[in-house]
C-alpha positions in Angstrom: 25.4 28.9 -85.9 24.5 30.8 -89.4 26.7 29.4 -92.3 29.3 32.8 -91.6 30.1 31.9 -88.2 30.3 27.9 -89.5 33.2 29.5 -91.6 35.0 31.6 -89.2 35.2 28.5 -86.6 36.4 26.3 -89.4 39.4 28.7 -89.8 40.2 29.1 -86.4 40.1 25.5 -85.3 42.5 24.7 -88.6 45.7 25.6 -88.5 46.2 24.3 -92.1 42.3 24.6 -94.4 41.6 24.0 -97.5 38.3 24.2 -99.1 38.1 22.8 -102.2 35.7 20.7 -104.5 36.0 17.1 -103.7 38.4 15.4 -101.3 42.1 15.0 -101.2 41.6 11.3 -102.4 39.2 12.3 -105.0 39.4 16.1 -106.1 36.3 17.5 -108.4 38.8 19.5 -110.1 42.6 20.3 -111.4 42.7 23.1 -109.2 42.1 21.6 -106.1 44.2 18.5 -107.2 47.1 20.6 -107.7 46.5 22.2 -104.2 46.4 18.9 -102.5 49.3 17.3 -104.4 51.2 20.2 -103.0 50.3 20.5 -99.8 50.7 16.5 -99.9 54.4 17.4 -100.8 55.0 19.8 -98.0 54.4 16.8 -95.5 51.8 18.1 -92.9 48.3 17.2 -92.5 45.8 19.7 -93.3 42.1 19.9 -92.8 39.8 20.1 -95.6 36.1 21.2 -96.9 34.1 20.1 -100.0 31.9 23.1 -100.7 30.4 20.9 -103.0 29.0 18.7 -100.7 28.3 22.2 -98.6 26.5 24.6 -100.9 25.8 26.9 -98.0 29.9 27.4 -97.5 30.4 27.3 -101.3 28.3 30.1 -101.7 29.0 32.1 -98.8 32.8 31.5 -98.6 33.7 33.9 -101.7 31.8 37.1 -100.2 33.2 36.8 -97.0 37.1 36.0 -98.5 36.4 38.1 -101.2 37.9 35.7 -104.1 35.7 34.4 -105.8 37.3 31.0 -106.7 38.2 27.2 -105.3 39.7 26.3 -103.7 41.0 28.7 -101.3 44.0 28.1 -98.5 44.4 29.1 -95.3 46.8 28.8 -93.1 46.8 29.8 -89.6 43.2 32.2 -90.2 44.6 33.8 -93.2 43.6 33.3 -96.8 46.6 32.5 -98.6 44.9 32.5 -102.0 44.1 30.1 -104.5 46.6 27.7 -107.2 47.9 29.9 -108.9 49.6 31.7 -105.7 49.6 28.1 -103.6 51.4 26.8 -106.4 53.7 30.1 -107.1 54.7 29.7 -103.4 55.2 27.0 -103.2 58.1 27.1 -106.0 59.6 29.8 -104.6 59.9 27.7 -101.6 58.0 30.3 -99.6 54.8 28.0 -98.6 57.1 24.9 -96.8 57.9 27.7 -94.0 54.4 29.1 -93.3 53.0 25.3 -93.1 55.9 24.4 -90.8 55.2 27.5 -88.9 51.5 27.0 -88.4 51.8 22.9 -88.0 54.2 24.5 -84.8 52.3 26.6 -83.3 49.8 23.7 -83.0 51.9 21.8 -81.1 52.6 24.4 -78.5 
């Protein structure tokens, strides 16, 4: 499986997916530690990717999203975005329903 396909089967087995430098116990970067402190907050588990501990995905990842930045969240296959909308969503209490939404369709 080329690094592409890697990608695509990471999203579809991941309902929740974030990739993001580091690890939710020990994030490489603000961005990504905002990300996980709200997703934390919303109360599901969530998968994750370092793409710095994957170079292939961090360099890949971008061209095939097209956004060029990290982390990136998905939630159920789609790319939500990045902080700045996670954490705009997430305010405007719109993000809690499409977790909840995706965590339940997993359970189905």
């Amino acid at each position: 499986m080329n690094t592409e396909e890697t990608i695509k089967q990471q999203i579809a087995d991941n309902a929740i997916l974030l990739y993001m430098k580091g690890s939710p116990e020990r994030p490489q970067c603000g961005f990504s530690a905002k990300v996980v402190q709200i997703l934390m907050a919303c109360g599901e588990k969530f998968a994750y990717i370092d793409v710095l501990a994957n170079p292939d995905i961090r360099q890949t990842l971008p061209k095939i999203a097209n956004w060029p930045t990290f982390p990136q969240l998905y939630i159920s296959g789609e790319l939500v975005g990045g902080c700045d909308i996670v954490t705009a969503l997430y305010e405007s209490s719109e993000l809690q329903p499409l977790i909840k939404a995706a965590v339940g369709k997993t359970h189905r």
